[in-house]
Backbone bond lengths (Angstrom), bond angles and torsions (degrees), N, CA, C in turn:
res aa  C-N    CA-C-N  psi(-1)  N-CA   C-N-CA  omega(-1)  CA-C   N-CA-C  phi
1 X - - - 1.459 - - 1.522 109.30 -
2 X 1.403 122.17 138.07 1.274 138.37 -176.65 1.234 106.99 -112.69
3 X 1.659 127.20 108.88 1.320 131.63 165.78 2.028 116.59 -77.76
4 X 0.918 93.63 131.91 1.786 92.50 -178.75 1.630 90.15 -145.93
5 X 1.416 125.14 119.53 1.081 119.16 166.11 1.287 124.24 48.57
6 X 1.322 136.75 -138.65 1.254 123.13 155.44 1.246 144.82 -133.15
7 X 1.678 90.67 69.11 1.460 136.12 -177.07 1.938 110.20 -118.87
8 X 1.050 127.11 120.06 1.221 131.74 158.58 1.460 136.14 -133.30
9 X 1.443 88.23 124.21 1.056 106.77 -165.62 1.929 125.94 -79.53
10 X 1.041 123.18 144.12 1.658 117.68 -154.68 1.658 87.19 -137.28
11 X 1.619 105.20 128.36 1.734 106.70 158.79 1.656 96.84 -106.24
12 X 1.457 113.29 128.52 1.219 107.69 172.45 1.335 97.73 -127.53
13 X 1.569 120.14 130.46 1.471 163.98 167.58 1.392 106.97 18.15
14 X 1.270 87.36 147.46 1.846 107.58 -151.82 2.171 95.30 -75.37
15 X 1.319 108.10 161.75 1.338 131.15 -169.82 1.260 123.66 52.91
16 X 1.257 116.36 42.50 1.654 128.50 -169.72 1.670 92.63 -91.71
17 X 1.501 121.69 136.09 1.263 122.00 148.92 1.926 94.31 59.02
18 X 1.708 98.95 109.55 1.498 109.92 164.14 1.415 122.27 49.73
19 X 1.785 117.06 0.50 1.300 103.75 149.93 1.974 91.42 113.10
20 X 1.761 110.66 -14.42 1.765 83.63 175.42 1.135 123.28 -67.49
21 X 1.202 107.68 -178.44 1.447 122.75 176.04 1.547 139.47 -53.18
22 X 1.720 81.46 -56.21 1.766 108.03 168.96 1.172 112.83 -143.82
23 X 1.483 132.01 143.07 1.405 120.65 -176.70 2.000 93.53 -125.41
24 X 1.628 100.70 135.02 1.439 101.01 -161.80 1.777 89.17 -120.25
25 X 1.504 98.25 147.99 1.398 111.17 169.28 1.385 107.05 -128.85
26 X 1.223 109.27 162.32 1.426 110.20 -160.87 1.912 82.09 -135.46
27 X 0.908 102.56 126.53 1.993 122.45 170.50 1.449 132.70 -130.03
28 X 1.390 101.53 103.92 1.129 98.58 -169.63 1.684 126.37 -78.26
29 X 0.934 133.44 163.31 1.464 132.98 -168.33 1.572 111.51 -138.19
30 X 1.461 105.99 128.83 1.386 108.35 -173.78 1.678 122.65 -153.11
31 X 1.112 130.88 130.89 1.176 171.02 -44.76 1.843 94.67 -138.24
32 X 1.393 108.30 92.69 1.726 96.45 -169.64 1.258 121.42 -72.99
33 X 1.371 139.62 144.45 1.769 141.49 -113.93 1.354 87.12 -98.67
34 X 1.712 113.03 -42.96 1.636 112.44 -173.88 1.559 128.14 -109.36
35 X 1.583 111.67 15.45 0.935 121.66 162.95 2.084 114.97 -137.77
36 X 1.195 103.37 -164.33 1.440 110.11 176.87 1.255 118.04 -104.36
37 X 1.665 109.21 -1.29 1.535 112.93 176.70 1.597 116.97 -86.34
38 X 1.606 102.45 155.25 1.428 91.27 171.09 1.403 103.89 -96.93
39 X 1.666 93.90 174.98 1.751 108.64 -159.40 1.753 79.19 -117.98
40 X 1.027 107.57 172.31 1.988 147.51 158.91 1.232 110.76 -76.86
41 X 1.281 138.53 50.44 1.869 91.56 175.84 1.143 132.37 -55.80
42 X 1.185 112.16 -21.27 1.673 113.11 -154.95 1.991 92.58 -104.48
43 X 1.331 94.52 156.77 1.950 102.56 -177.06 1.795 77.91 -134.16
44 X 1.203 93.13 145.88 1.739 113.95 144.50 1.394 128.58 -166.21
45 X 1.219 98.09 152.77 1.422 108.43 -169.55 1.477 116.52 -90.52
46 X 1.161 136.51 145.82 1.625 141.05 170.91 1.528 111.96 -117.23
47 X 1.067 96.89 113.75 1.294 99.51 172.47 1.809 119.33 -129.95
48 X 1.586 118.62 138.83 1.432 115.52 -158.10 1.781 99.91 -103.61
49 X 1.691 89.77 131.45 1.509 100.47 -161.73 1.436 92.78 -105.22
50 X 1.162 123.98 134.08 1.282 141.93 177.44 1.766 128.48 -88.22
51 X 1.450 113.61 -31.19 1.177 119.59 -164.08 1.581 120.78 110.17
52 X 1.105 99.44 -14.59 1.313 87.55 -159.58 1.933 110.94 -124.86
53 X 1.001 103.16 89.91 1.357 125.31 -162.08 1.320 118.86 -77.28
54 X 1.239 117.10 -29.33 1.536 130.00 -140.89 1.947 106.81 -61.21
55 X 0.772 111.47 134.87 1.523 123.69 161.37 1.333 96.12 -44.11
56 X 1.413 124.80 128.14 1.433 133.43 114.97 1.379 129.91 -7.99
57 X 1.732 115.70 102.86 1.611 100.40 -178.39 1.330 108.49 -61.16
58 X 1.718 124.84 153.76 1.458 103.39 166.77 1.635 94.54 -117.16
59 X 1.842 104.68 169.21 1.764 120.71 164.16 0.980 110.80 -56.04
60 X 1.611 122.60 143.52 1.054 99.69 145.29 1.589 157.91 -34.35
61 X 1.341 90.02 -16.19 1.828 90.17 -171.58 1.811 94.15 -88.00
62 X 1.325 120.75 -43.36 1.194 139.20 163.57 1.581 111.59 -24.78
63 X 1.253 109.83 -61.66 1.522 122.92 170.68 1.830 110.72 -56.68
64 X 0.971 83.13 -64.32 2.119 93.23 176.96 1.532 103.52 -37.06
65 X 1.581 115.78 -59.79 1.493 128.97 -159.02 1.836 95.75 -61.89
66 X 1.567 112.52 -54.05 1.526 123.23 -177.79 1.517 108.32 -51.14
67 X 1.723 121.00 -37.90 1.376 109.05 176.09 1.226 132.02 -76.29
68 X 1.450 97.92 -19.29 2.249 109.92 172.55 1.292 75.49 -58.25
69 X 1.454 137.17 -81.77 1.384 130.17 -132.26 1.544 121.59 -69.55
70 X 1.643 103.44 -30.99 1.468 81.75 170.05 1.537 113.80 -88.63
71 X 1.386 136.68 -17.84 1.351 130.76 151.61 1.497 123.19 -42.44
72 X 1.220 115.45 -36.50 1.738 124.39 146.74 1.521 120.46 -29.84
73 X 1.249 95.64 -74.21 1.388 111.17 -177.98 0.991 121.49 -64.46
74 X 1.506 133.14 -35.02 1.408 148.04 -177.83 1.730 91.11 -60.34
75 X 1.480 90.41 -79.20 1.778 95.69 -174.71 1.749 123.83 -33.35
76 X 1.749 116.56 -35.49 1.232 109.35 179.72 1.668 107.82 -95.52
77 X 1.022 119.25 -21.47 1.249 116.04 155.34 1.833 125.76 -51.61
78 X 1.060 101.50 -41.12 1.748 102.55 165.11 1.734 112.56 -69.86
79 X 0.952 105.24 -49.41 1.079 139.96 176.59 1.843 106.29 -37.52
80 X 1.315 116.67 -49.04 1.388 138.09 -155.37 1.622 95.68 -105.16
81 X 1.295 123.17 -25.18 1.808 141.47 -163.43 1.525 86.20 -102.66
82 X 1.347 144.08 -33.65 1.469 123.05 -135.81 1.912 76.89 -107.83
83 X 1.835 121.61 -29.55 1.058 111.50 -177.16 1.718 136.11 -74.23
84 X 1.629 103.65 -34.08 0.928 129.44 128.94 1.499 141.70 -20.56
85 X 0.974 111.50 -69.70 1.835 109.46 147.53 1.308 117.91 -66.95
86 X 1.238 126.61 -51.13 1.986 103.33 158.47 1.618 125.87 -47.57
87 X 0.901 101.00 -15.83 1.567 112.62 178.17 1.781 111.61 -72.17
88 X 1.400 83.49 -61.83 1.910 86.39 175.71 1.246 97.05 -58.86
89 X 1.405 124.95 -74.00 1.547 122.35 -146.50 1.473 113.43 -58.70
90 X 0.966 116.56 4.47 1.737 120.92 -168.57 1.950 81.32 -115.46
91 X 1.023 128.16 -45.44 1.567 120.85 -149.08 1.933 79.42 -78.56
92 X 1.315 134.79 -39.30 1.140 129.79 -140.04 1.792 85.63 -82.98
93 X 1.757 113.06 -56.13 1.642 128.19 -168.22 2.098 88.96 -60.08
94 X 1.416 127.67 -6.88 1.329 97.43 -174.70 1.958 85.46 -116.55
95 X 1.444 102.38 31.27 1.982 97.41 -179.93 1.668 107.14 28.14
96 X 1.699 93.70 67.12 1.326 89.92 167.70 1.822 84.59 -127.52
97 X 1.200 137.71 -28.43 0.811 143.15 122.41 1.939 158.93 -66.85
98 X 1.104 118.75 132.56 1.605 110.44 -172.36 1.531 102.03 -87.88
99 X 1.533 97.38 141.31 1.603 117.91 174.76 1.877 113.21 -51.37
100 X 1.431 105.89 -33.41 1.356 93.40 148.13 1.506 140.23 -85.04
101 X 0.741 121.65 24.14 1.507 146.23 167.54 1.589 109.84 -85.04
102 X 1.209 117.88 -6.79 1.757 114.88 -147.53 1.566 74.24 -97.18
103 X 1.384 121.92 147.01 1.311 147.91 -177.07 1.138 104.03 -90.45
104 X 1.948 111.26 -173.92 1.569 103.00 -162.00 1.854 67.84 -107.38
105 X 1.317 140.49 -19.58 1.480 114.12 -172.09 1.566 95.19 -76.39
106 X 1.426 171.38 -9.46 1.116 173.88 -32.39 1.827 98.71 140.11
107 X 1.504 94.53 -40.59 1.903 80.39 -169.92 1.562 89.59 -108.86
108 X 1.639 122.48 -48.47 1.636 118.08 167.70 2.036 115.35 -18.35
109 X 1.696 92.54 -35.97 1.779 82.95 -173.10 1.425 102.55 -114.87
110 X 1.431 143.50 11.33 0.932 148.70 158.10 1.815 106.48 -83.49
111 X 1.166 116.44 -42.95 1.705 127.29 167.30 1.773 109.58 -46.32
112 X 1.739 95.52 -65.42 1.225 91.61 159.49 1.498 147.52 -19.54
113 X 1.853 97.63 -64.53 1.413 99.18 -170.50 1.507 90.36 -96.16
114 X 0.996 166.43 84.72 1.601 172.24 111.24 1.170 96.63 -115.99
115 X 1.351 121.71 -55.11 2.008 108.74 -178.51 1.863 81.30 102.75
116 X 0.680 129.69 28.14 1.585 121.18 172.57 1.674 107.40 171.97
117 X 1.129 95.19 167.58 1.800 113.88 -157.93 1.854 96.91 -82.49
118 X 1.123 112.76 127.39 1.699 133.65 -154.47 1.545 102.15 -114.25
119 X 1.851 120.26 -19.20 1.499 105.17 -141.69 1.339 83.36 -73.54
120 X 1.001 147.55 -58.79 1.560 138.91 -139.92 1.536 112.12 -63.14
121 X 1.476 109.37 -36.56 1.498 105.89 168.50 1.747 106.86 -53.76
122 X 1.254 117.40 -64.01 1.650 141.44 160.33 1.157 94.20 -9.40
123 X 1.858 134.86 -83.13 1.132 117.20 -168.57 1.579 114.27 -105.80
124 X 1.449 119.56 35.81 1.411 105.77 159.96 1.713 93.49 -96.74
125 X 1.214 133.28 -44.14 1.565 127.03 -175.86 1.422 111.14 -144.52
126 X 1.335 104.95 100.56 1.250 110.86 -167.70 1.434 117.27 -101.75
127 X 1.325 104.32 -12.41 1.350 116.14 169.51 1.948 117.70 -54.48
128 X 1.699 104.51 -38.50 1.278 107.32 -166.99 1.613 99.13 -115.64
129 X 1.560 125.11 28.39 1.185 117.71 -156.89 1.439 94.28 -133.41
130 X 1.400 114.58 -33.29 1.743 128.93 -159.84 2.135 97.76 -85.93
131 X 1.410 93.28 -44.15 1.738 89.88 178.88 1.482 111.78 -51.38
132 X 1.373 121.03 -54.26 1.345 137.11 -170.31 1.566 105.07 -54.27
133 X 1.721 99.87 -55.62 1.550 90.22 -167.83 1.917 105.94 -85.53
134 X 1.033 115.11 -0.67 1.880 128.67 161.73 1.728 94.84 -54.44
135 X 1.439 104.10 -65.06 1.763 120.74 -149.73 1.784 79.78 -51.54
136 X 1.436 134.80 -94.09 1.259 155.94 153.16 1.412 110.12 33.02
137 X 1.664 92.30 -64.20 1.627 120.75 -165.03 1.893 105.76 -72.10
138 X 1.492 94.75 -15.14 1.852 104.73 -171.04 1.577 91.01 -74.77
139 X 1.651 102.23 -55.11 1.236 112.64 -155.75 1.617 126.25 -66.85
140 X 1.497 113.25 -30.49 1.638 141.72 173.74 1.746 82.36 -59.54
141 X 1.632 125.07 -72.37 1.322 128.50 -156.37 1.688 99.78 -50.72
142 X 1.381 102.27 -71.56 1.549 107.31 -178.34 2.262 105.62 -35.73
143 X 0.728 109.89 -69.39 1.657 119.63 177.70 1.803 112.08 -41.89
144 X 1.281 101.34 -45.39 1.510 119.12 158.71 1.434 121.87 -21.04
145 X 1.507 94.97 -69.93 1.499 144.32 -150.70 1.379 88.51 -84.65
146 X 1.119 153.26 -34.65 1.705 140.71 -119.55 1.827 78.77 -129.81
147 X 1.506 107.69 -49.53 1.313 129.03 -159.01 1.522 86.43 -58.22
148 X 1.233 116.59 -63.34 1.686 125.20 -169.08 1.354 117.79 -40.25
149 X 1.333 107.04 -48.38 1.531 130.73 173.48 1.199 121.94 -43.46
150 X 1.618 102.31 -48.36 1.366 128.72 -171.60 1.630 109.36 -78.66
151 X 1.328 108.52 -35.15 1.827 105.96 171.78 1.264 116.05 -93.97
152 X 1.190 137.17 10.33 1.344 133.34 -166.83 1.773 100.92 -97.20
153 X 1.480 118.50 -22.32 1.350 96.86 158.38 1.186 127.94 -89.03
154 X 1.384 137.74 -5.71 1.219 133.18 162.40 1.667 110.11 -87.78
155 X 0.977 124.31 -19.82 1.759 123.87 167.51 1.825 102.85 -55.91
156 X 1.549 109.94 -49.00 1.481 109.80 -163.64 2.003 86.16 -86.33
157 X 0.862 111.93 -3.57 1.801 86.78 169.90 1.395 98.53 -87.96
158 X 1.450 120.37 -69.15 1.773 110.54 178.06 1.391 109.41 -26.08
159 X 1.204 126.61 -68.87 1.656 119.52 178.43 1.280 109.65 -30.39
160 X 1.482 128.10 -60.03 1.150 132.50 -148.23 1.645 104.21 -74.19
161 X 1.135 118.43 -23.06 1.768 122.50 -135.81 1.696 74.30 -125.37
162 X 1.229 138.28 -39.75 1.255 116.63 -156.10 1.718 96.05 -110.76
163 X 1.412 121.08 -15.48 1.530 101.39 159.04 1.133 130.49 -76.91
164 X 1.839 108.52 -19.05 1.494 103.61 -173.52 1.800 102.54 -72.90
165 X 1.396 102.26 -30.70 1.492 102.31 177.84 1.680 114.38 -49.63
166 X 1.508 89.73 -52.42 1.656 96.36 -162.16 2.206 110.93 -44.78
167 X 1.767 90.50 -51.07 1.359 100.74 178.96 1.978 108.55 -50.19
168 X 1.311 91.36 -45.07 1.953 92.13 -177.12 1.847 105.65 -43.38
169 X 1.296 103.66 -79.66 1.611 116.56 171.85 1.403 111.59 -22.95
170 X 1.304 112.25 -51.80 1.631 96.06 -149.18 2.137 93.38 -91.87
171 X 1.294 110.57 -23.84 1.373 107.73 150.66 1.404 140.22 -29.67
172 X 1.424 97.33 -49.32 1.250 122.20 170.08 1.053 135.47 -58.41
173 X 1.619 97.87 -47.15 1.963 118.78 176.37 2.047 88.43 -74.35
């Protein structure tokens, strides 16, 4: 460790990240308000990279099981965005909120469901612009919602049919 003022400097262990030699951080330390000690601000982590990155091949059944889930996720993720923008647009149409207040996830899922960029209608008249795209925003959610319903028994059969597989296979090996 190298003291310079009150900056110190740390080489921590050789072949970190792309193969240099030494990788150095420099941390500064400063003066805590209610005592005489110094504090840390800064944290970091080291971690030793090897090369060797590659994804895991997966089984097929493995693959099947990974696509319920991110179709899962996809779906409540819209799902969680479409409520969210009903949220603003109702808080803004009851002036409990200002139209500049509306976030970029608010117009990101309003863009969405138009297929093109809406804000300027949004804030030239938002009074006669926010009901319409509310009414819309009910109806996508409700359709959402019905849709979800509707895949959740074939999501829990893939689960069912492709873990019992997975356990068979790897028994096997």
């Amino acid at each position: 460790m190298n003291k310079g003022g009150d900056i110190i400097t740390v080489a921590l262990g050789a072949g970190l990240f792309m193969g240099h030699g030494r990788w150095l951080v420099k941390m500064r330390l400063t003066r805590c308000p209610v005592s005489d000690n110094h504090v840390l601000n800064n944290k970091y982590a080291v971690m030793q990279f090897n090369g060797s990155s590659k994804p895991k091949k997966l089984s097929k059944y493995e693959e099947a099981i990974e696509g319920c889930e991110e179709d899962m996720f996809e779906t409540d993720m819209l799902i969680e965005s479409l409520k969210s923008a009903m949220e603003s647009a109702e808080k803004v149409i009851k002036e409990e909120m200002s139209v500049e207040d509306l976030g970029v996830k608010f117009y990101r899922c309003v863009e969405m469901l138009y297929r093109g960029d809406v804000s300027e209608i949004v804030r030239e008249d938002h009074k006669k612009a926010l009901p319409v795209i509310l009414e819309r925003l009910k109806h996508k959610l409700d359709a959402l919602t019905v849709a979800q319903e509707n895949w959740k028994p074939r999501w829990k059969q893939v689960f069912e049919e492709n873990t019992a597989k997975q356990r068979k296979a790897t028994r096997k090996n």
